[in-house]
N, C-alpha and C positions, 0 to 999 in steps of 0.2 A: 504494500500500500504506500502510494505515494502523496504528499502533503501539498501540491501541485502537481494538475496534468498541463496545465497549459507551459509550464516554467522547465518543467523535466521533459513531457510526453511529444513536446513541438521543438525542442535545445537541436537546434541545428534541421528542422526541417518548417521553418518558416512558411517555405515558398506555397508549402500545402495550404498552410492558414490563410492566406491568402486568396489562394486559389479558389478554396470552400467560399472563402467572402462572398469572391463576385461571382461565384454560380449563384449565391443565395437572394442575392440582389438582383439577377437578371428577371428580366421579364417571365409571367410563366410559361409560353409559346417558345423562352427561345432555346436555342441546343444546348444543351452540357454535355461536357464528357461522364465515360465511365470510368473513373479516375484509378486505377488500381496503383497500391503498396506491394511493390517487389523486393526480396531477400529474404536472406537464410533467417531460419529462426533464431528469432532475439535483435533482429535487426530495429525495431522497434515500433513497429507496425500496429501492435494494439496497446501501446502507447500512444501510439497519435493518435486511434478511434478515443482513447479516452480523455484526450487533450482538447481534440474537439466537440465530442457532446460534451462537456464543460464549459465550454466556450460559446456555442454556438445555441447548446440546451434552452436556455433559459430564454431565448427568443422567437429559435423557429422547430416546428412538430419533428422530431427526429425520433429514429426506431434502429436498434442495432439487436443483429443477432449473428451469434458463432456457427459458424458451420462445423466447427474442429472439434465439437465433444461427441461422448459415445452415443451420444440420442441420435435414428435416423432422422433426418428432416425433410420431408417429400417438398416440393415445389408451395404447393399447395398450403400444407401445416405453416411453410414461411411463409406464405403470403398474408396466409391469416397472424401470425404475430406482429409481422413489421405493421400491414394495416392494424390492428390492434393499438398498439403502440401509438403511433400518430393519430389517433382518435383524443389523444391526452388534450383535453382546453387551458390553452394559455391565456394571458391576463388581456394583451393585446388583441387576438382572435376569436371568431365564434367555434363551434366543437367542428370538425372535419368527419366526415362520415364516408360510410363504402357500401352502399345500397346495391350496387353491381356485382361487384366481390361477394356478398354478403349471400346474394341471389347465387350465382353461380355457383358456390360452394353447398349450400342449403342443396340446391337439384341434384347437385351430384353427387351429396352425400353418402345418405340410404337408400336400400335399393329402392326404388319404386315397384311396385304391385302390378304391374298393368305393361302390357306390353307394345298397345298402340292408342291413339286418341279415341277409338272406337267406344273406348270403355267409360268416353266420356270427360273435357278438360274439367268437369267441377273436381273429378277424381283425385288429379292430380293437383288442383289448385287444395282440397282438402288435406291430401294426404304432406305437401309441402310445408300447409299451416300447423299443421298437427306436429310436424318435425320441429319446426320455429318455435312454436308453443312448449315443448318439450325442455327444447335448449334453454330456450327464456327462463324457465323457472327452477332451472338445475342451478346455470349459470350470469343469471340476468339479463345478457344478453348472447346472438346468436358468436362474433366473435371471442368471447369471452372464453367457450367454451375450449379454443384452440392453445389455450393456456395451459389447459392440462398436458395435452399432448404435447406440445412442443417447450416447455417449461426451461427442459435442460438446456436447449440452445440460449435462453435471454438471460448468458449468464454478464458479469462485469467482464472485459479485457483485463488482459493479465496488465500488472502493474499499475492498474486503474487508481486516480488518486481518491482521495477521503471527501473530495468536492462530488467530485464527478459520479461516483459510490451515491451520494445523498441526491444528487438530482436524477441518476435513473432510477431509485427506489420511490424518489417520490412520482416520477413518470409512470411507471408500473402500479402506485398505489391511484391513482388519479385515472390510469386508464382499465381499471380492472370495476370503476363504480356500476353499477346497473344504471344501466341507460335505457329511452324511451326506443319501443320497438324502431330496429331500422327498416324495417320495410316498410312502417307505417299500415295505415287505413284496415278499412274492412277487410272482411274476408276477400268476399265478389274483388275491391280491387286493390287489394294488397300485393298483388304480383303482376301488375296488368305495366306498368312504365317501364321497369325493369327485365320483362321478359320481352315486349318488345325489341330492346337493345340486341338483346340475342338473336331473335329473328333476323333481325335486318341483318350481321355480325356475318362478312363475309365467310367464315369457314362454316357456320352453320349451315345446311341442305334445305332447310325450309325456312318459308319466309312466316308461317306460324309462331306466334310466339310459344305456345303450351306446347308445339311438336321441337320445338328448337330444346328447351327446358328438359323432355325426355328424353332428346339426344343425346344431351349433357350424360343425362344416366346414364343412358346406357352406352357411352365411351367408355365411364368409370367403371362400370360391373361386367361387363360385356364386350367390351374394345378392345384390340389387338394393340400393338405397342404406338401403332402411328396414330390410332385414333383416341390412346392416353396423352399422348402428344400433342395431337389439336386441341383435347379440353386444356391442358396446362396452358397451351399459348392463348386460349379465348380467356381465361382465367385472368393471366399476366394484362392481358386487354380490357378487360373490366375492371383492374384495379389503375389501368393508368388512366381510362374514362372518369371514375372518381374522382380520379386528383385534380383532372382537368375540370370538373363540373366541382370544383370545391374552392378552386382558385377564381373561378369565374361569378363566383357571391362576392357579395358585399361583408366588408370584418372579417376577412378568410388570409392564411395567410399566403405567399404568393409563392413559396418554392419549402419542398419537403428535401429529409437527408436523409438517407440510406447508411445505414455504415454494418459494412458484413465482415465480419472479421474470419480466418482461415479459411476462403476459399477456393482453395485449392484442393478442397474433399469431392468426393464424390459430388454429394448432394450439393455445396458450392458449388463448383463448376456447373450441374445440370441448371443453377437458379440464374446465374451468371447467363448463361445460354439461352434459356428464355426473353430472360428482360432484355436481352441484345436483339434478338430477333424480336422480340415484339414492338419494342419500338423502331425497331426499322423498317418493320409490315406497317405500323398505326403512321410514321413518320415521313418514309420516302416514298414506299410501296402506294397507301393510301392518300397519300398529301395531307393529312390531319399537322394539328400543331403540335408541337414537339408536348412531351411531359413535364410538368414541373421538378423534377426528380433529379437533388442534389447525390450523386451515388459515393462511397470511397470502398472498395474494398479493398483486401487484402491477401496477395499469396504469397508462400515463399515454394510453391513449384511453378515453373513453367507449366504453358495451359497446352492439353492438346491442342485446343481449336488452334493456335496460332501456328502448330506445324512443327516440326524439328527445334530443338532444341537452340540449336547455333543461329538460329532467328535469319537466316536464309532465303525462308519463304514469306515473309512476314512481311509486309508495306511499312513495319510500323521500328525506329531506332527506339532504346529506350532513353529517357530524361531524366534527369537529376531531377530533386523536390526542392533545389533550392534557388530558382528560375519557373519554379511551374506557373503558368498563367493562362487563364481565357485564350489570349492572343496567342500565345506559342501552341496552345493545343490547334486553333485553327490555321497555325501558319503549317502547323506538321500535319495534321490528319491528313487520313488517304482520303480519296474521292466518297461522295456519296454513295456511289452504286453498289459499296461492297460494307457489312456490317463493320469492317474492323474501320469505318471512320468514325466510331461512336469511342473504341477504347483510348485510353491516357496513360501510356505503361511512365511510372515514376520509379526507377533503381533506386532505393534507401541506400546513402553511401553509410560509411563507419563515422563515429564522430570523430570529428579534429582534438590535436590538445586541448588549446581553449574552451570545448564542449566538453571534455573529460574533465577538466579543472573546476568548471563551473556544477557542475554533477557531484562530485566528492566535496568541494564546500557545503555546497546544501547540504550533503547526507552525512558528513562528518564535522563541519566547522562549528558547528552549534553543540557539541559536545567537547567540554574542555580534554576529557582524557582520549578523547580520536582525534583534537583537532590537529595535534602533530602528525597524525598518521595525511594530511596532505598535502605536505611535502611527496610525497608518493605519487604524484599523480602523472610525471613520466614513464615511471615503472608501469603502473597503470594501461598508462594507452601503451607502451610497448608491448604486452605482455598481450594484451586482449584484440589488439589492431583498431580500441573501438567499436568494435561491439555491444550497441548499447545493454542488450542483457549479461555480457561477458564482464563488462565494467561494475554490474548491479551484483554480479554474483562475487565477483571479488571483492568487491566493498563489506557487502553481508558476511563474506570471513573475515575482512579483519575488526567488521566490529562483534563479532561471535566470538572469536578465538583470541584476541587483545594480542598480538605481536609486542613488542618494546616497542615503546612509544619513539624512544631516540635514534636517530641515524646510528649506525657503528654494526662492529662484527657480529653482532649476538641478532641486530633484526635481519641482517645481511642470511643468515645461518637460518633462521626462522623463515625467511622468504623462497631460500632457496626448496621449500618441503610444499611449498603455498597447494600445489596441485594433490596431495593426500592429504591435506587439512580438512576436517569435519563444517558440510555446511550443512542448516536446518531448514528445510523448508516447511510449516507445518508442523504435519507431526513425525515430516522426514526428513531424518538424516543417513546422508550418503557423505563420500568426499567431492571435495570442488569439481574435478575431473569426472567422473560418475556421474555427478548431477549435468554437468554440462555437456558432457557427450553426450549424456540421454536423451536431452532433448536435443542436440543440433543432429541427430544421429537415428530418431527416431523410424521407426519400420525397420532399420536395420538390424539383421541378428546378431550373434555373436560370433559365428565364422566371415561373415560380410567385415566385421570392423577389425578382425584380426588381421586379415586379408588388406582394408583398407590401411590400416595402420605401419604396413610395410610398405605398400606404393606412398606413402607421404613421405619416405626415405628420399627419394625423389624430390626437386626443386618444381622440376617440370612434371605436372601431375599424370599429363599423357604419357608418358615417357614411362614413369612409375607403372602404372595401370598396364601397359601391354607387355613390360616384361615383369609384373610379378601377380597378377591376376589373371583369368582365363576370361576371354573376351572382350568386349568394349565396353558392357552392362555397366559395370560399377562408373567406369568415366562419364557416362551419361546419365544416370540417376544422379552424381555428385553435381551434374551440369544444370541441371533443372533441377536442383533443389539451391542454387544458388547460392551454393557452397566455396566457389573459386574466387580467386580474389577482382577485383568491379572491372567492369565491361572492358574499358582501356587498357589494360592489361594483356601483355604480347601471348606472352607465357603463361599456361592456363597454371594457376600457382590457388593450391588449397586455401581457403582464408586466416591468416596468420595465427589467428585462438585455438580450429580446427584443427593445423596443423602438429602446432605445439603440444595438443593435450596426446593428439596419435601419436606423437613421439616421447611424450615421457611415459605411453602405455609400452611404445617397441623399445623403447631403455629399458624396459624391467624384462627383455630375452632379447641378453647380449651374443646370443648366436643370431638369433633371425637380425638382431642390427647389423651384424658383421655381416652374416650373410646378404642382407638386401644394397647394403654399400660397395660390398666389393663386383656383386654384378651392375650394380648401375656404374662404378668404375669401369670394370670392364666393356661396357657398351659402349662408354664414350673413347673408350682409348682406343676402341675400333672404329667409331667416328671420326676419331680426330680431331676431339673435343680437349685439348688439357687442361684448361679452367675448368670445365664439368670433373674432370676426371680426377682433380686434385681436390674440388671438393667434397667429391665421397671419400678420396682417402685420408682427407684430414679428420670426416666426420668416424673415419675406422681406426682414428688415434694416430695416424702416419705421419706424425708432425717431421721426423728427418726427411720421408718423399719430399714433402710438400716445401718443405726449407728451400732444400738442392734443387727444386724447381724452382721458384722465386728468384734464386741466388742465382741462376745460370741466365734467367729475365729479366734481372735488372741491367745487365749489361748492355741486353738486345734490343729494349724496346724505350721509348721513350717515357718519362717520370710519368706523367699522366698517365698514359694505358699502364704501366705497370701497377700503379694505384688503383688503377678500375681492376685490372683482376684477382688483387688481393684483396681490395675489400670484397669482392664477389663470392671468393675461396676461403676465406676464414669466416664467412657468415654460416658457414658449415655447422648442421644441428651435432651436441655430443651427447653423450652418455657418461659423464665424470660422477664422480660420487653426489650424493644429495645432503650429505655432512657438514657440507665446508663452504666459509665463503672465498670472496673471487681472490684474496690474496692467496689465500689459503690452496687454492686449485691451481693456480697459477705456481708455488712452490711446488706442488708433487708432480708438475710437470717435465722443469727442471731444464737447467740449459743444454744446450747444445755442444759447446764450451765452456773451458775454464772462464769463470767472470773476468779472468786477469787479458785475457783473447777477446777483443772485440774488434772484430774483423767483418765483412761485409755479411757472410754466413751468420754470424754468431748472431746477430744486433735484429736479422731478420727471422732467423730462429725464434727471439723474444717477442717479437713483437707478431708473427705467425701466432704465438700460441697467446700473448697477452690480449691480442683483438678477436681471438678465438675466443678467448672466457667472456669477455667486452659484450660481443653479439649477443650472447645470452639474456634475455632479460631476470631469467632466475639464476644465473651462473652471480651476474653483476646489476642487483637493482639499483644500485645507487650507482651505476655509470665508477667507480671510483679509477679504475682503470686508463682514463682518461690522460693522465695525464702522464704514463708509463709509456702509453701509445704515442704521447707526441713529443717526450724526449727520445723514443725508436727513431720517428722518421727526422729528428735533429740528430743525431748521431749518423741515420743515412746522408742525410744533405750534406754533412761534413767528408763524409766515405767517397762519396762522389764527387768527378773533375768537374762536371759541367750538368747543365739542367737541372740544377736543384730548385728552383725556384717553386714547381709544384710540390715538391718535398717539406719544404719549409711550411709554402701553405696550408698542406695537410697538420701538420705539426700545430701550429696555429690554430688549426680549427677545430682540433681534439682539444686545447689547451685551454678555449674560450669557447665550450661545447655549448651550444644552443640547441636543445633539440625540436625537433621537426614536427610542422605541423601534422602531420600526416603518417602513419606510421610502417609506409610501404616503402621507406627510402632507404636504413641501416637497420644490419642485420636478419 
């Protein structure tokens, strides 16, 4: 639970808040996108659903439901909640109702008795009322009743703050009141405006109102797959006619929000499908005016509909959230003629420092005995890449577990263990790593991630995957669950947290690490790759290989590249003890030479293995190694006749470390 969603649940994805604004405020006729939240789990996605119904709640009808829990959720059952929901009366508007929906659903509920109008439409107009009547006084009213059924989905988003908690419980207490009958009037014409619609309702076969009604049923009871399919999208058509005929009153308000959070389930995706086609049958198809219908959902897999994974066949690039706007979705969307000009794909990046800095004072500054612990907050983003739930979960350990509050060897030593530290969620607890793989890892077994946990030996994730898994499967499921580090990215490279936790799972079977290092070695040595190749053997401890190669390179190449490929090769993941901190690792390492020999070999020796402990963020959370590192390349610059100039630079900039906003740049 968080104490702000707007302050936490929006930290670095602005452009969205934004974006929600002026859909909310446009016209109700005019287009919106269907805004989807892309990335891996914990990217922060239902943090922003609950950042903006807090935000946005308190002014305009908004309805959110999960797709992602164990309760099925038929097309249908959601439709009846999100309607539900938006029925809530706010202080500004009169109540919104769904007399079509309402209708719809009613007909195709229970079976009907009768197999054709022969038997008479009072039949069916009784037998309808009788159903209504039934629901009414179980439930008070007839969507009411769809609360039961689908309950589990209207749960909060995870990490939802203590605001946002209080305004949808009061939206669910406010729209659960018994209300005056929705379909209104007598018996005789209680169904008579509403069953119309249907008549007329191009996929319906007759222009009958009470035979259109029966159809309904008998889709539901009696229909083969395509004719469940036509009631869904007449269904998905009735509720967007509502909205329209709600916005088109006087005191009504003028655009509603949608927010579905995990749609990338089954039943997600199928409700996503409908409302994309149905408004694009009610919108381009028909000419009607667009819906008033603010959408945000949320996946963290890629969708079938859009086709392969590598977004190839796709019209559509994805966007950053912090640029999203009206105008760039219309300057990007594809043409009208084809549904995907309705989608808004938004890639959730990782948080910057800055956003990590601002996240741990909130959650730690206000506690005098954690406020020391944010000085940490490089470690932090080094450690997690950013990951806004990766960042939340470490935080929760260090204020569960109390580390030393003061920089020095003792929290050095403490941190280096941080991934089997006990966290509690609940009334569980597992260790940090366990909890977090779980979820970013999710559907996956326990041979899947053993499996995967050796191709992450691998820098290059593809690379890893075809020499130590059988098939492509795992590199594509990792691909569409948006697992790899963001779209720009040459190199399909694990996401740094993903990475890190499968590798202190392959540090604890130092065969399978030898073993998966020394074949990616030898792949590239058949390549013809030596930076790849020197960086498995450094990660197999081969610090003399990797020296004698460095030392035979400095001669040959110019200061600059020679610094690009050492710092490329010593970002090499290890497996050193989990005892000790970085001075301490750095000691059982040991030189090359006598300390009394400092010679071109020897100096690059140190500083090989000193920027090897460095890269680590649990080898080195305090960076202390810094400044080991740039008396290294000041003793190179001195070793060398000429071109020192990048040397020294480097030196410098170990010396006066700034670290980065971003955490895809060292190590």
């Amino acid at each position: 639970m968080r104490e702000s969603g707007t302050g936490m649940g929006l930290r670095g994805r602005s452009g969205i808040l934004s974006l929600v604004d002026a859909c909310l405020k446009e016209s109700p006729a005019a287009e919106r996108p269907l805004t989807m939240l892309l990335g891996p789990p914990g990217s922060g996605a239902s943090e922003a659903h609950s950042a903006l119904m807090e935000h946005f709640g308190p002014q305009y009808p908004f309805a959110f439901v999960n797709f992602g829990g164990a309760q099925s959720l038929l097309p249908r059952y959601a439709l009846g909640l999100l309607a539900r929901q938006l029925e809530r009366k706010l202080p500004r508007y009169g109540r919104s109702h769904f007399p079509l929906l309402s209708l719809g659903l009613l007909a195709s509920d229970q079976e009907l008795r009768m197999r054709s109008l022969a038997e008479g439409r009072r039949a069916v107009q009784r037998q309808l009322d009788r159903f209504q009547e039934e629901n009414e006084a179980r439930h008070g009213d007839y969507l009411a009743a769809f609360f039961e059924v689908g309950m589990g989905a209207v749960g909060m988003p995870e990490g939802a703050s203590t605001a946002a908690l209080a305004l949808f419980q009061d939206a669910l207490r406010r729209s659960r009141r018994s209300m005056p009958t929705l379909l209104g009037g007598r018996v005789g014409n209680r169904l008579t405006s509403g069953a119309q619609w249907y008549g007329r309702h191009p996929m319906t076969r007759s222009g009958d109102p009470m035979e259109a009604l029966v159809e309904l049923n008998l889709w539901r009871h009696e229909g083969d797959e395509n004719e469940q399919e036509r009631l869904d999208l007449v269904l998905f058509s009735a509720f967007l006619e509502d909205l329209r005929r709600n916005t088109a009153r006087n005191f009504m308000p003028r655009s509603y929000l949608l927010l579905l959070d995990n749609s990338h389930t089954a039943y997600g995706r199928r409700f996503l499908d409908l409302l994309v086609r149905a408004r694009h049958d009610e919108t381009v198809v028909a000419g009607h005016d667009s819906d008033p219908l603010t959408v945000v959902a949320s996946s963290n897999r890629w969708l079938p509909r859009w086709g392969p994974a590598t977004g190839d066949s796709w019209p559509w690039q994805l966007r950053g959230p912090d640029r999203a706007s009206l105008s760039d979705w219309n300057t990007h969307r594809p043409t009208r003629d084809s549904e995907d000009t309705w989608w808004y794909p938004l890639r959730l990046r990782d948080l910057n420092l800055d956003e990590v800095r601002i996240r741990i004072e909130l959650q730690l500054g206000g506690h005098s005995d954690l406020a020391p612990l944010t000085r940490l907050t490089p470690f932090v983003h080094r450690l997690t890449g950013g990951l806004p739930r990766a960042v939340h979960q470490v935080l929760d350990v260090l204020r569960q577990s109390g580390p030393p509050p003061d920089s020095g060897p003792q929290q050095d030593r403490w941190l280096r263990t941080l991934p089997d530290r006990q966290l509690r969620s609940g009334e569980h607890t597992a260790t940090l790593a366990d909890t977090a793989l779980g979820h970013l890892l999710r559907d996956f077994d326990d041979a899947e991630r053993v499996t995967l946990a050796e191709c992450a030996a691998a820098r290059d994730f593809s690379v890893g995957t075809r020499l130590l898994s059988p098939g492509d499967a795992l590199f594509g499921e990792i691909r569409s669950r948006w697992l790899l580090s963001g779209p720009l990215t040459v190199v399909p490279v694990l996401h740094p947290w993903l990475r890190r936790l499968l590798l202190w799972r392959l540090a604890g079977r130092p065969d399978a690490w030898d073993a998966a290092h020394e074949l990616l070695a030898e792949f590239y040595r058949g390549e013809g790759k030596p930076v790849q190749e020197m960086y498995h053997q450094l990660a197999a401890g081969r610090t003399d290989e990797v020296t004698a190669h460095l030392t035979r390179r400095f001669t040959e190449v110019p200061a600059a590249q020679w610094i690009a490929e050492f710092n490329a090769i010593t970002a090499a993941p290890n497996r050193l003890p989990t005892d000790r901190g970085p001075v301490e690792l750095l000691a059982g390492l040991g030189p090359a030479r006598p300390e009394r020999v400092r010679d071109v070999e020897s100096v690059i020796h140190t500083l090989v293995t000193t920027r090897w402990v460095w890269s680590d963020p649990l080898a080195d959370p305090a960076m202390r190694l810094n400044d080991m590192i740039a008396d290294g390349y000041t003793q190179l610059s001195q070793l060398r006749r000429n071109d020192i100039v990048a040397l020294f630079n480097e030196a410098e900039r170990h010396r006066h470390w700034r670290d980065p906003q971003t955490a895809g740049g060292e190590g």
